[in-house]
Structure formats: structure tokens, C-alpha cells
C-alpha positions, 0 to 999 in steps of 0.5 A: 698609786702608792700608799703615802703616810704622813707623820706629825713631827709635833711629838706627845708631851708629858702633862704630868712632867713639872716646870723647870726649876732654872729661871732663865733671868738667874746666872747659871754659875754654880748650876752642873750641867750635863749632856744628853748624847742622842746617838747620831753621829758627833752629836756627843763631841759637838753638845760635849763641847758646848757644854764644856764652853758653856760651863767655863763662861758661866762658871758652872760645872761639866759632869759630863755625857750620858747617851740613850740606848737609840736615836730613834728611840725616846730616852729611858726612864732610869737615864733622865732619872740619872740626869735628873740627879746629876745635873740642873741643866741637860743639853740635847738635840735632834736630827742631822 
């Protein structure tokens, strides 16, 4: 019989990582947000234009998409820095 491995789907997390500083009850007008483009295939066009819609119905500002090297890789530590000062709420996702 062959050998079957199986991998938890439930990730590390970073006990260190801060809470976020949005609250979810307060109006995201004036708030920038950006993209997060995990390499798959039309991820960036399809959060682009979330965003995008996001941003004109909530009255924020669009700054825009920044991709990590790999899909199958977790984001540089330089990039979320990145996003970190250009944005106050990033999108993302996963999977196909």
C-alpha cells in the first residue's frame, strides 16, 4: 500500500502579530487600501477590482497591488512592511 500524508490546512500564526488598528463598526472613508496579489491566475484583476469597488462606495483611496514572490510561498517580510505603510486595509485570498 502506498504511503498517504496528510497536511493540516490550519497554518502557524504569528503570536506576536498586534491586533488590528480598523474597527469593523467605524466607516472606512478616508482609510487607503491595497492588494495583496498571491500569484494565481486573475487573482490581481478580480481583488483589483474589488478594491477598486470598495474604495468608491466607502469613499477611500485605491493605492493599488503589490504581488508576493509565490503562490506557494508566505509573503516577504519587506512587502507586508510595504503594505504596512501604504495601506490601512489590504485584500487577499487563497486557493482556485
Amino acid at each position: 500500500m502506498a504511503k498517504v500524508s496528510i497536511y493540516s490546512p490550519v497554518g502557524l500564526a504569528d503570536e506576536t502579530a498586534g491586533a488590528t488598528s480598523i474597527n469593523p463598526t467605524q466607516p472606512l472613508a478616508g482609510r487607503r487600501i491595497a492588494v495583496l496579489d498571491n500569484g494565481k491566475s486573475g487573482a490581481d484583476i478580480l481583488l483589483g477590482r474589488m478594491a477598486e469597488q470598495l474604495a468608491t462606495r466607502a469613499r477611500c483611496e485605491y493605492v493599488g497591488i503589490r504581488r508576493k514572490g509565490s503562490a506557494a510561498t508566505p509573503c516577504e517580510p519587506n512587502l507586508l512592511e510595504t503594505l504596512a505603510g501604504e495601506a490601512d486595509l489590504v485584500l487577499t485570498g487563497t486557493a482556485d
